[in-house]
VEXPA-534362 format. One line per 4 residues: number of its first residue (from 1); for each residue x, y, z of C-alpha. Coordinates in Angstrom, 2 decimals, always signed. Layout:
! residues N
NUM) X,Y,Z | ...
This chain:
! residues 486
1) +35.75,+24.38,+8.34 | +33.11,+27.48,+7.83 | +32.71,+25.96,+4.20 | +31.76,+22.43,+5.22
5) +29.90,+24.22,+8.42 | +27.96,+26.32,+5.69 | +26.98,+23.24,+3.50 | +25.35,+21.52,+6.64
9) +23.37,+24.49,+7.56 | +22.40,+24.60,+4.19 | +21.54,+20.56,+3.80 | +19.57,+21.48,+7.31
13) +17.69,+23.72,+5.68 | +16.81,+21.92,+2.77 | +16.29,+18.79,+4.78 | +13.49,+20.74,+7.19
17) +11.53,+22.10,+4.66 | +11.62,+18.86,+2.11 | +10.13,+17.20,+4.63 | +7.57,+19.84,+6.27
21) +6.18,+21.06,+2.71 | +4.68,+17.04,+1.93 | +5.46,+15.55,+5.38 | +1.60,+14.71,+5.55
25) +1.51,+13.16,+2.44 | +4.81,+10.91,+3.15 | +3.01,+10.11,+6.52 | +0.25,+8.59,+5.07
29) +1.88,+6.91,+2.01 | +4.82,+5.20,+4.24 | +1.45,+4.01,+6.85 | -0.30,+2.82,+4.14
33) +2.82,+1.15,+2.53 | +3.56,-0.62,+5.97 | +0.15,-1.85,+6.29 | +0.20,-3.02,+2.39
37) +3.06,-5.46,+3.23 | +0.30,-7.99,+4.45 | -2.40,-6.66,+1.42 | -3.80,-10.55,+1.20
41) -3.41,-11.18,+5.09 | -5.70,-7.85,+5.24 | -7.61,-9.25,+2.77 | -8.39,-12.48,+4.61
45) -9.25,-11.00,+7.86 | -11.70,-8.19,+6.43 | -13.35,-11.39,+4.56 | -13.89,-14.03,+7.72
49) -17.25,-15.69,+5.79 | -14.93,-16.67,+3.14 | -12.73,-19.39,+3.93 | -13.15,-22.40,+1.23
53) -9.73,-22.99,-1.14 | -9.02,-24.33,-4.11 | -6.13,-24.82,-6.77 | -5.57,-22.24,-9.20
57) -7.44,-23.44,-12.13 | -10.40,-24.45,-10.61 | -10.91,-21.10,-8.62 | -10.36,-18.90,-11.65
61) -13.03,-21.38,-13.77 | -15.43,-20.91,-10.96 | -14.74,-16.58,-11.38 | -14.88,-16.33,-14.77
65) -18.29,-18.16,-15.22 | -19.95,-15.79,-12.04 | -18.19,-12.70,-14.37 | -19.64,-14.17,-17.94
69) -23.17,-13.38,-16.31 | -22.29,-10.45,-14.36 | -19.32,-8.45,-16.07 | -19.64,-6.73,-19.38
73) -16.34,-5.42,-19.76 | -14.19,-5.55,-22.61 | -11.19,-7.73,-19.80 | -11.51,-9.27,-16.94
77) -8.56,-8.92,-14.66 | -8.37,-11.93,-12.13 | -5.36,-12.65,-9.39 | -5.10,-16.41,-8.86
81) -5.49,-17.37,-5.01 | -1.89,-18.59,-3.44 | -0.28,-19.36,+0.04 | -1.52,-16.14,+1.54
85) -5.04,-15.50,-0.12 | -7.75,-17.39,-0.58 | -10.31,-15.55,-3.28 | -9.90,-14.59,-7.03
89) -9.55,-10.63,-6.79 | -11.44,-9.49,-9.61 | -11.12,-6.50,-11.33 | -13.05,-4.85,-14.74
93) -12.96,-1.38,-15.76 | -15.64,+1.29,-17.25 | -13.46,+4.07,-18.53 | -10.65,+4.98,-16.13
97) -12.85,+3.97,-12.99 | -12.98,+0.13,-11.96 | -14.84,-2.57,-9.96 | -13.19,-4.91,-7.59
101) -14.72,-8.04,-6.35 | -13.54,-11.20,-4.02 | -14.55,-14.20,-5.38 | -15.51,-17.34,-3.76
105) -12.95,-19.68,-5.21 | -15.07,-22.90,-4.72 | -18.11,-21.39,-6.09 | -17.58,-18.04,-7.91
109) -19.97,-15.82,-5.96 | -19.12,-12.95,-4.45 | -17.62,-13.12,-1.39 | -20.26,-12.15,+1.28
113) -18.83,-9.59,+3.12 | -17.55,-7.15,-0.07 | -14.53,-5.19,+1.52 | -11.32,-3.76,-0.51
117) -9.34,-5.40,+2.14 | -5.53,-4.68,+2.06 | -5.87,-3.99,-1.59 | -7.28,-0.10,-0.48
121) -3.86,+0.93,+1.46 | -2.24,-0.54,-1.31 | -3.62,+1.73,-3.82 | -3.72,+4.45,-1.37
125) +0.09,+4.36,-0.69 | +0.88,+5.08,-4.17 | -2.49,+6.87,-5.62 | -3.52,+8.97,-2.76
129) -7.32,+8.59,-3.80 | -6.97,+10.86,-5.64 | -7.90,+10.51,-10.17 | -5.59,+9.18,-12.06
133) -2.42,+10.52,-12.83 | -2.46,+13.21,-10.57 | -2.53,+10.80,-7.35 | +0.44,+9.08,-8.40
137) +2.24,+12.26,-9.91 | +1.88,+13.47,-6.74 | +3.12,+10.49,-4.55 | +6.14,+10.45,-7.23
141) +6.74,+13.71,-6.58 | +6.43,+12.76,-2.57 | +8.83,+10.19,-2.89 | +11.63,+12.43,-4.69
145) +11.02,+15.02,-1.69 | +11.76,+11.79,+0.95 | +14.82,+10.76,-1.17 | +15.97,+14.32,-1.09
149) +15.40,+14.61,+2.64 | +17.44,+11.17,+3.45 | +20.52,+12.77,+1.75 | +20.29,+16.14,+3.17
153) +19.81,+14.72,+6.87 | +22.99,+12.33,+6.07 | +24.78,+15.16,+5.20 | +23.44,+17.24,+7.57
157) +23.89,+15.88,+10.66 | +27.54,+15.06,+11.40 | +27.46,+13.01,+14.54 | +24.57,+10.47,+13.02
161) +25.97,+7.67,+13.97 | +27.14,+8.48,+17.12 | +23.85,+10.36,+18.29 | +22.37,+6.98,+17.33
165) +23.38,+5.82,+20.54 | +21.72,+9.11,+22.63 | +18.61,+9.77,+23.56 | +18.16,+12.26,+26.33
169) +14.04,+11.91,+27.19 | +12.13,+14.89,+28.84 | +14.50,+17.14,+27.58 | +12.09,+18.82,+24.69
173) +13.77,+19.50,+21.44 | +16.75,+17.07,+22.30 | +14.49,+14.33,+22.78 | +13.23,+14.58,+19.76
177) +16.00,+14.99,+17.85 | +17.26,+12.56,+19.61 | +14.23,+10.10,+18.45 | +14.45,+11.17,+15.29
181) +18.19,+10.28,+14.44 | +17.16,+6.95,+16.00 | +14.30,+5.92,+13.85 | +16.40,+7.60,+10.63
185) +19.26,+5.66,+11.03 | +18.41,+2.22,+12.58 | +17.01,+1.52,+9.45 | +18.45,+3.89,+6.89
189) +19.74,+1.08,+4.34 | +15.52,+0.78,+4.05 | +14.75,+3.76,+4.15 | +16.49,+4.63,+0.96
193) +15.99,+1.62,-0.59 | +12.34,+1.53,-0.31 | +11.71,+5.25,-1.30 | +14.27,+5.18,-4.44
197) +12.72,+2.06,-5.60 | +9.16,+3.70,-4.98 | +10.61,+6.38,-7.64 | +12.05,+4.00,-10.14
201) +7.95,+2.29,-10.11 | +6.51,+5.82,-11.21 | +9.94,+6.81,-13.35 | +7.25,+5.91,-16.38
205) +4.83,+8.39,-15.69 | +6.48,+11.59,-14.43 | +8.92,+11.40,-17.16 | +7.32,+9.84,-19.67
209) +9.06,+11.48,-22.63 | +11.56,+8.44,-23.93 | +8.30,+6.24,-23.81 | +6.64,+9.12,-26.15
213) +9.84,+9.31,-28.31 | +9.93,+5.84,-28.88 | +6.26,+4.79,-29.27 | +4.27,+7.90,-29.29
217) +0.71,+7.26,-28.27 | +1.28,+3.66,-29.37 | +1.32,+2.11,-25.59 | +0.21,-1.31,-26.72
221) +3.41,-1.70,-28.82 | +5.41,-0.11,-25.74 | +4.51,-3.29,-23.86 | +4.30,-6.01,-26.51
225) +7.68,-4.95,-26.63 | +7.91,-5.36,-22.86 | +6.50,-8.36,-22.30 | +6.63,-10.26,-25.46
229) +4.47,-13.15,-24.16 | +1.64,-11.36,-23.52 | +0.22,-10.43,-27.41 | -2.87,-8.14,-28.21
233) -5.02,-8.15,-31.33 | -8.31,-6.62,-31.99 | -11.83,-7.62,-31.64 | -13.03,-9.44,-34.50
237) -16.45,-8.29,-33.92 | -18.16,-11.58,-34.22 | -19.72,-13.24,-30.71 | -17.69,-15.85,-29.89
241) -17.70,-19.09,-26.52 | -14.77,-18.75,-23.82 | -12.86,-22.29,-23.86 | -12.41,-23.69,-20.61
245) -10.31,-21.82,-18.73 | -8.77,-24.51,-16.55 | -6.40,-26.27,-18.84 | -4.94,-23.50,-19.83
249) -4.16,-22.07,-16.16 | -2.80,-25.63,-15.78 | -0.52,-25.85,-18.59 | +0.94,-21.49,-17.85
253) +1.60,-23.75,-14.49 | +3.35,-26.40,-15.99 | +5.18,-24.10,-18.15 | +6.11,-21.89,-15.41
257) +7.42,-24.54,-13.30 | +5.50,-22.52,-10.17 | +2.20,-20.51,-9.36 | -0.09,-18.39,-11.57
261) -0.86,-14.43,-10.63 | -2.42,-12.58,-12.73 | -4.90,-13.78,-15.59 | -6.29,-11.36,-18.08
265) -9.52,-12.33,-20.10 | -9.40,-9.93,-23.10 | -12.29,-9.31,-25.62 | -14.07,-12.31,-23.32
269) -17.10,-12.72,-25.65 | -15.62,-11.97,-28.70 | -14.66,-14.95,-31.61 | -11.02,-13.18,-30.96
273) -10.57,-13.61,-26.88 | -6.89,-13.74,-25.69 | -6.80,-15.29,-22.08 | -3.25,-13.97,-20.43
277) -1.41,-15.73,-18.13 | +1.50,-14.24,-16.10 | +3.62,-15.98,-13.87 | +3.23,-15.39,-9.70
281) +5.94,-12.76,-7.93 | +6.46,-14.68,-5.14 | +9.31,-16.87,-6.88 | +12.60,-15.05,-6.36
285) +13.11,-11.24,-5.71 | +12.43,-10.18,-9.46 | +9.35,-10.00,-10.28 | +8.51,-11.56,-13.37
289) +7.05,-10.40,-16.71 | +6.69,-13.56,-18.10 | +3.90,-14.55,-19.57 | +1.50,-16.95,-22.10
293) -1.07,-16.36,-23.99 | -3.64,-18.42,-25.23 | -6.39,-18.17,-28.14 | -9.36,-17.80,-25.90
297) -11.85,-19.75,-28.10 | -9.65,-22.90,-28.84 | -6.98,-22.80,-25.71 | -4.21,-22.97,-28.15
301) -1.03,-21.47,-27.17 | -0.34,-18.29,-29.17 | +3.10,-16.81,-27.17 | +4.97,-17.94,-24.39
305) +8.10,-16.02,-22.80 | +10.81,-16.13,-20.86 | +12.69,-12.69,-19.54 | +16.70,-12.66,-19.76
309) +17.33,-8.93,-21.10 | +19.61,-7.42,-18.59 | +17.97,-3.82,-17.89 | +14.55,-5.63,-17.32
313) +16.02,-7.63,-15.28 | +17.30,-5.12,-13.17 | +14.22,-3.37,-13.16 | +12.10,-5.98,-12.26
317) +14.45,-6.64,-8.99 | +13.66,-3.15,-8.27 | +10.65,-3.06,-8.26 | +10.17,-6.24,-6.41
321) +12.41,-5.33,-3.40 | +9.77,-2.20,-3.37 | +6.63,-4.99,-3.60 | +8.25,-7.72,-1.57
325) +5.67,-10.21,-2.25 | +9.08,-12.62,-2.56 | +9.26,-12.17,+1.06 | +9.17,-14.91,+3.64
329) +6.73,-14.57,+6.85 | +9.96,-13.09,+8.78 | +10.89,-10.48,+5.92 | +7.97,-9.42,+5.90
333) +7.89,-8.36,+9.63 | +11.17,-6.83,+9.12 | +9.24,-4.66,+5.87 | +6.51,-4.04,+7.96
337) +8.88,-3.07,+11.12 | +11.01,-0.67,+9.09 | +8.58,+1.08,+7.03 | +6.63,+1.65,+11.33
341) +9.79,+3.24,+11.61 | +10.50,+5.36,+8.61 | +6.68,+6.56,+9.45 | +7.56,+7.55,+12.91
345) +10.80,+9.15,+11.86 | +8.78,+11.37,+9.60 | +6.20,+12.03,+12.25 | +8.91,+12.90,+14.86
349) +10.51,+15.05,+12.38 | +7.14,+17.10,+11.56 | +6.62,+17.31,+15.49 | +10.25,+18.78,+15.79
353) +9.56,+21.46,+13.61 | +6.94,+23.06,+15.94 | +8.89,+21.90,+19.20 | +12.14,+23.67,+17.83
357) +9.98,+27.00,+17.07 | +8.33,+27.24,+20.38 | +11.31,+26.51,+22.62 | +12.51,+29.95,+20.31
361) +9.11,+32.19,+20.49 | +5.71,+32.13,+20.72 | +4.72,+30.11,+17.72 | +3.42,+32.53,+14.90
365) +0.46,+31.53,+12.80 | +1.66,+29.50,+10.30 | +3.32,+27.45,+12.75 | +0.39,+26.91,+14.90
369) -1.39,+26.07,+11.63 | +1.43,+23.25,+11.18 | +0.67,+21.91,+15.24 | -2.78,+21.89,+14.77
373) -2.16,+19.71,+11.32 | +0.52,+17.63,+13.28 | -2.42,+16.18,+15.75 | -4.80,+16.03,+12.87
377) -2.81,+13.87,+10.66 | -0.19,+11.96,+12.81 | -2.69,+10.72,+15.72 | -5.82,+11.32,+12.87
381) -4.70,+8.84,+10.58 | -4.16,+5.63,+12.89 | -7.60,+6.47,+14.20 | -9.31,+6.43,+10.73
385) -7.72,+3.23,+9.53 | -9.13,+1.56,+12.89 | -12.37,+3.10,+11.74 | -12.07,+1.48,+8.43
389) -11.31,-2.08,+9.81 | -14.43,-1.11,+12.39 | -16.90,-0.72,+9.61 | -15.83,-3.89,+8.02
393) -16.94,-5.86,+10.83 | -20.24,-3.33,+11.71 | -21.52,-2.60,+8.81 | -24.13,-5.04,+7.20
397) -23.50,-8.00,+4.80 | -24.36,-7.63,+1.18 | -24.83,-4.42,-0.67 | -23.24,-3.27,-3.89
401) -22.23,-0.33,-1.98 | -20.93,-1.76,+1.36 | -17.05,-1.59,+0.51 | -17.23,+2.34,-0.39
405) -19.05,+2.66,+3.05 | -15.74,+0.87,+4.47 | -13.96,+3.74,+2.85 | -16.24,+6.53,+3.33
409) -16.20,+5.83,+7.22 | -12.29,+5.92,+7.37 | -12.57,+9.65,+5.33 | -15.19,+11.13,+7.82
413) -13.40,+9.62,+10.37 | -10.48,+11.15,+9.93 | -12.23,+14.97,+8.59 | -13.50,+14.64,+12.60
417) -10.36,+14.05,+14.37 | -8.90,+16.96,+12.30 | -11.73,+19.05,+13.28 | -10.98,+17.57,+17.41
421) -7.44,+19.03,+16.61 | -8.63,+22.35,+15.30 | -11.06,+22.92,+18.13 | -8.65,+21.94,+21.17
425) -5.70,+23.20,+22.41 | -2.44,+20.96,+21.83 | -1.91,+20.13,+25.21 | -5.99,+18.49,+25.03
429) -5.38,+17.44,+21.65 | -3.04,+15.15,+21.80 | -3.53,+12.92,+24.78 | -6.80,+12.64,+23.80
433) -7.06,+11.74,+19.85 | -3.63,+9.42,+20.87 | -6.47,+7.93,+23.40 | -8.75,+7.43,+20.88
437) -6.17,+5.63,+18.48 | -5.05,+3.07,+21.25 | -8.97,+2.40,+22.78 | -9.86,+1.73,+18.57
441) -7.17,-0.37,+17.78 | -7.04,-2.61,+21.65 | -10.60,-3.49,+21.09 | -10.91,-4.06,+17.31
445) -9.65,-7.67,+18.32 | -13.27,-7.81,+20.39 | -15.26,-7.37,+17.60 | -12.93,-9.68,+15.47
449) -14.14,-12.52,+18.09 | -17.34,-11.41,+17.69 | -18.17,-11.99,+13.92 | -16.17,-15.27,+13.88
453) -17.41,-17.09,+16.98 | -16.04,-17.35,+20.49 | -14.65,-21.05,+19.29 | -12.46,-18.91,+17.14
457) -8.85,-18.20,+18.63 | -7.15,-15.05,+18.44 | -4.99,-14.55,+14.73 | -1.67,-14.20,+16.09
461) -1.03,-12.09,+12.97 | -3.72,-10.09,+13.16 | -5.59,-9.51,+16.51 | -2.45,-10.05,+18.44
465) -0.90,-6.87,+16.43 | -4.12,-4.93,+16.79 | -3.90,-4.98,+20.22 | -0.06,-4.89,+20.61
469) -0.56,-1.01,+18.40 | -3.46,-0.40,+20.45 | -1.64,-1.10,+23.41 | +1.41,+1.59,+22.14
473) -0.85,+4.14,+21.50 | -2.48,+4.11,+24.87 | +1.16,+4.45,+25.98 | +1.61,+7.35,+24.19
477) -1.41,+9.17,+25.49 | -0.60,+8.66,+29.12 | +2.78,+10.12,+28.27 | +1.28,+13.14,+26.65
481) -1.20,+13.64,+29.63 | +1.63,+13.47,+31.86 | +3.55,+15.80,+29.85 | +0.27,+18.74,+29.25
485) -0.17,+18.37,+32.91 | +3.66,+19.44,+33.37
């Protein structure tokens, strides 16, 4: 008995501090990851001007003649429109930084109101904003802490399941403990699921070594080998005219038997183009590699695969249960539902540190450091991805700029609420930045009816949920006031 009591203290250990020492970090990744389960529903809404649709072919004609005038890139990178988005996402590189642009899939102009839509807390969940690698090193690195702190609070905790069934409100520490256990193991099966598939996506990159073994600095020849069907060559150096795009998206859909994702335009004005087409994710829970490529200047088919090797298969279900862009409407609730609660299980367990410590002692320094970070980042956050959905619907049309502003005006947002939580005591902090979160999200709905037109009836997925989280936040504050008054 003192042996197995001696390994729990020690999982407890290790399962307080793996989740204190990048608790912030998992915060944000698992809210942005929640919110990235509707990406093109996000999308949509931040985009309200742009509401035409057409097939696949036609809109990705219509985006590659706007980028033949406007892009000079060495690829174009272009995602099809489907059942849940309407534009041609756009995307060209210069070096290791990139442009995004929605496209108007009737016409091929930019969208009118430019916005990164759902595609920024997709890119922050995994990259942090921060330069590539080190973003995604350190979300890997994130996610091995989370995995790490699942076990250990299994292990840990010996009454899990039945504490499941407690919760003891008002009384401090117990409560939430209590609250914590709750939100842990309700969804548990998720919660390891999502965060050891979020691993196996970055496995690549933060051990990268049998890659290197295998293929050295060669990384085209890594995925040739990959994904057969999509083949590279080199420029030939001659100027050379883009074939019509169309037939070729029609005939990858013909092929495929179902939609077209992603289509990549390589070496576009060059006698040597290669136009890339790879089949949609949304078919089955595997996403699919498979891909055909076409001779750019004639439309001829040059490759054309079909995935059966047995490790990529089982990679690519992986990684789709991560993406989940197989998902029905009702899945993706249930996605969006669990990864609320695997966020609130890590805020609850970040608030418990400080709770536990000051029911003990006077917090010391480093824990009032941790409080003050707690307000800063668990109520900060919410409020600065209102702010960001704010700006999209303030902030003037056109601009090549406008979509950074979107994103600059969710950063200073949030450097202000940490200062708020800096400058006021906990007891002010808290009911009042939780305030702030519910009053931003409750009216963002307004503003929503605003830009469309009073004719315009409430999105049941969107406005309905803004106001439904806007509505739980203000909840929260009056509970907090009630509690600093106490």
């Amino acid at each position: 008995m003192k042996v197995r009591e001696g390994v729990r203290q020690t999982m407890a250990w290790l399962h307080g501090w793996a989740g204190l020492l990048l608790g912030w970090v998992l915060y944000v990744m698992c809210l942005a990851g929640s919110l990235a389960v509707f990406r093109p529903e996000i999308g949509e809404w931040m985009r309200p001007e742009t509401r035409d649709r057409a097939p696949a072919p036609q809109a990705v004609a219509a985006a590659v003649s706007w980028l033949q005038q406007h892009a000079d890139a060495p690829a174009w990178f272009l995602y099809a429109p489907g059942p849940r988005t309407n534009t041609v996402e756009a995307v060209w590189f210069h070096g290791l930084t990139y442009t995004l642009r929605a496209l108007d899939p009737a016409t091929g102009l930019p969208a009118l109101r430019q916005t990164r839509g759902g595609e920024f807390f997709y890119r922050l969940h995994f990259e942090l904003q921060l330069p590539y690698p080190w973003g995604r090193l350190l979300a890997c690195l994130a996610a091995a802490m989370m995995l790490l702190a699942l076990i250990t609070g299994v292990i840990a905790h010996r009454r899990i399941f039945r504490d499941f069934f407690t919760f003891r409100p008002g009384r401090g520490q117990r409560a939430w403990l209590d609250a914590h256990n709750a939100l842990g193991v309700f969804a548990l099966p998720f919660h390891i699921m999502i965060t050891f598939t979020g691993l196996i996506t970055l496995f690549s990159l933060a051990m990268p070594w049998g890659v290197q073994a295998r293929y050295g600095n060669d990384s085209a020849a890594m995925f040739q080998d990959l994904i057969p069907g999509a083949i590279s060559r080199a420029p030939a150096g001659r100027p050379g005219t883009l074939a019509p795009i169309a037939p070729m998206i029609a005939e990858a859909e013909r092929r495929f038997g179902g939609n077209v994702g992603l289509v990549s335009v390589l070496n576009p004005k060059d006698a040597a183009s290669l136009v890339l087409v790879y089949q949609a994710d949304d078919a089955g829970i595997a996403t699919s590699p498979e891909a055909i490529s076409f001779d750019g200047t004639t439309g001829r088919v040059l490759a054309d695969y079909r995935e059966a090797r047995p490790v990529v298969k089982t990679y690519d279900v992986a990684y789709g249960l991560h993406m989940a862009r197989f998902a029905d409407p009702l899945l993706r609730w249930l996605y969006f539902v669990s990864g609320l609660m695997l966020t609130a299980g890590i805020a609850t367990g970040l608030i418990l540190w400080t709770v536990k410590r000051r029911e003990r002692a006077p917090l010391a320094l480093g824990n009032r450091l941790v409080e003050r970070l707690n307000i800063g980042m668990i109520a900060g956050a919410p409020i600065a991805f209102a702010a960001y959905f704010w700006a999209n619907r303030l902030l003037p049309l056109g601009g090549a700029d406008r979509a950074a502003a979107e994103v600059a005006s969710l950063y200073w947002t949030w450097a202000a609420t940490l200062l708020v939580a800096f400058a006021l005591k906990p007891r002010l902090g808290w009911p009042i930045l939780l305030a702030a979160a519910g009053g931003a999200w409750a009216a963002l709905p307004l503003a929503d009816i605003t830009v469309r037109g009073a004719a315009t009836p409430v999105l049941a997925d969107g406005d309905v949920t803004m106001m439904v989280v806007g509505l739980a936040f203000l909840a929260a504050a009056r509970r907090a006031t009630r509690r600093s008054r106490a």
